[in-house]
Each structure stands twice: as C-alpha cells, then as structure tokens.
C-alpha positions as CSV (number, residue, x, y, z in Angstrom):
1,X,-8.2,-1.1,-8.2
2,X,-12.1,-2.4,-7.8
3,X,-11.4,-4.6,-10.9
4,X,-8.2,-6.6,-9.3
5,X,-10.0,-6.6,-5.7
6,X,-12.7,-8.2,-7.0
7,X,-10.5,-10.9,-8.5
8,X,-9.3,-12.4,-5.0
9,X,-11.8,-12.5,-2.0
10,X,-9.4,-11.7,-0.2
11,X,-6.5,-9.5,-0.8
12,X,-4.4,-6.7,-0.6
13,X,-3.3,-5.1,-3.6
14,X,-0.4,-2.6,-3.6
15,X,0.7,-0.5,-7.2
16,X,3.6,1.6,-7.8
17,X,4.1,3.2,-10.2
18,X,7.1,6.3,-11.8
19,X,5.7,9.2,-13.9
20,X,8.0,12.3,-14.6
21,X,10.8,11.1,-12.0
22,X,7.7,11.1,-8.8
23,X,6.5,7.3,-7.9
24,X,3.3,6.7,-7.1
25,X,1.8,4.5,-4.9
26,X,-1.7,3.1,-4.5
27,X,-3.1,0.4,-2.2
28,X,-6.3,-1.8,-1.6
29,X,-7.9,-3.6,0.7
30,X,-10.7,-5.9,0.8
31,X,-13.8,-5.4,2.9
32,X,-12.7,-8.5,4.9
33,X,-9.4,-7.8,5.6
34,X,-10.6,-4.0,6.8
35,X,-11.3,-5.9,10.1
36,X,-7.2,-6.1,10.4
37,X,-5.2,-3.6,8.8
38,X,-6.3,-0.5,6.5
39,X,-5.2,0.4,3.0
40,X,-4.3,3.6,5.1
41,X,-2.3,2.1,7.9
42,X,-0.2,0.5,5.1
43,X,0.3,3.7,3.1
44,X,1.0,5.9,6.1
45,X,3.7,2.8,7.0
46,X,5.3,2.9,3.6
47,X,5.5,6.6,3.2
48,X,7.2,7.3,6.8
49,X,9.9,4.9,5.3
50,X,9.9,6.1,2.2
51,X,9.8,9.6,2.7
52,X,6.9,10.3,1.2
53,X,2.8,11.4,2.1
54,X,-0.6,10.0,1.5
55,X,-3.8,9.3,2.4
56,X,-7.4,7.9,1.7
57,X,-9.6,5.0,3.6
58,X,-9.7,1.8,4.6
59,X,-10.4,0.2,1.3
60,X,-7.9,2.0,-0.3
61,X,-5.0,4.8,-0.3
62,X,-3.1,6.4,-2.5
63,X,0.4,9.1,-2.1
64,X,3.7,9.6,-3.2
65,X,7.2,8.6,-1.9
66,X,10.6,10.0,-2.8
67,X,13.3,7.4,-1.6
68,X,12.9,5.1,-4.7
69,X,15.9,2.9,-3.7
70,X,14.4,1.7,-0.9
71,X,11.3,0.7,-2.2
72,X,12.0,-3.1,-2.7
73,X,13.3,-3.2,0.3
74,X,10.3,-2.2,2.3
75,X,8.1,-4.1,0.3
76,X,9.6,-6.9,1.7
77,X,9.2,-5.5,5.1
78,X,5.7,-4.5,5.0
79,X,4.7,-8.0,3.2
80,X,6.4,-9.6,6.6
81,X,4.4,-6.8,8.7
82,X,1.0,-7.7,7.0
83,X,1.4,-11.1,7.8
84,X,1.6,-10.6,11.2
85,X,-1.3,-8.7,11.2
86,X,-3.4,-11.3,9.4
C-alpha cells in the first residue's frame, strides 16, 4: 500500500480483493488528504453497505465485506462521496 501511495502525492488507494469465497478490502490515504476524509471513514462507509466490518487509521484500513454483488455499485457511490469531500 506505502509503495502505490507514494506513487501519487495525492491519492486514495482502495484494493479488493477474493480469497476462499471472503473479499477483502484495503484502503489508503495520503497524509494530505487525512485533513478530509480517513482511510477509516471510507472503510466503515463501505462495510455498513456492504455488510461487512473493519478497521485501522487514518492512513489506512483494512476489513471484510460479504454482499459481493454490490460492490461495483458502491464503488461508484463512495468515488461520488469522496469527491464531495475533497
């Protein structure tokens, strides 16, 4: 996660990820984008949607969710919700 943070000055970089029928999901946040929204508020957004847990900081979070089909779908929602944060 430090390696693709690092890439961008600025970003927020969320992975997903299925092993043994559970998804993953991780998420980090640049220091500078901290100010705004947390890797944790994101996570905590995600999994209440997704019916899932998590936790972690504000650079980055980690969990699992269990609704699989709706995952694009509120991808697409929490991109629009970040970018009203930002």
């Amino acid at each position: 996660m430090d390696k693709l943070k690092s890439k961008f000055n600025s970003s927020i970089v969320i992975i997903t990820s299925l092993i043994n029928k559970k998804s993953i999901i991780i998420i980090g946040v640049t220091n500078d984008i901290i100010k705004k929204i947390s890797a944790k508020e994101i996570l905590h957004k995600l999994t209440k949607k997704l019916g899932g847990t998590g936790g972690g900081k504000s650079n980055i979070a980690e969990g699992g969710i269990k609704n699989l089909t709706l995952l694009p779908v509120e991808l697409k929602k929490i991109k629009k919700w970040i970018d009203t944060k930002l």
